[in-house]
C-alpha positions, 0 to 999 in steps of 0.5 A: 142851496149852498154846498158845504165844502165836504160836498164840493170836495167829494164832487170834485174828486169825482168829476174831475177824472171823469170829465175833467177840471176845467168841466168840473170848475165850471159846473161847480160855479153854478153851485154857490159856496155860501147861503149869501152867494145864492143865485138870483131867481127870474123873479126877483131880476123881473122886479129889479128890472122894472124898477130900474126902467121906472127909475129911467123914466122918471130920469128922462122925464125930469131931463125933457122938462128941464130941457124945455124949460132951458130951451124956453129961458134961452128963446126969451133971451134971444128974444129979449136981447137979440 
């Protein structure tokens, strides 16, 4: 949840003295200024993740087959010519 600029205000006047402004910024950091600047959940990384690996592995399985099949047409050329 979001904190309004009022709230941010109120916390940090109080925080800071307290445990000082560098403290208070970092904390305050954690806490998102606007509903778009929500934090991530675990969940939702989870799933980034798993299709960023899927992604990956459809990549590296394209990159072994067009290496097999450059390394196939380079054979026959050498076969052929050499």
């Amino acid at each position: 949840m979001a904190l309004s600029h009022k709230h941010r205000s109120v916390l940090f006047e109080y925080l800071s003295p307290r445990v000082g402004e560098e403290v208070t910024e970092a904390l305050m950091a954690e806490f998102p200024a606007r509903d778009g600047d929500e934090a991530v959940t675990k969940e939702f990384l989870r799933a980034e993740v798993a299709e960023l690996r899927t992604e990956i592995a459809g990549l590296q399985s394209r990159l072994i087959t067009t290496f097999v099949a450059v390394s196939a047409l380079a054979t026959t050329i050498i076969v052929a010519f050499g």
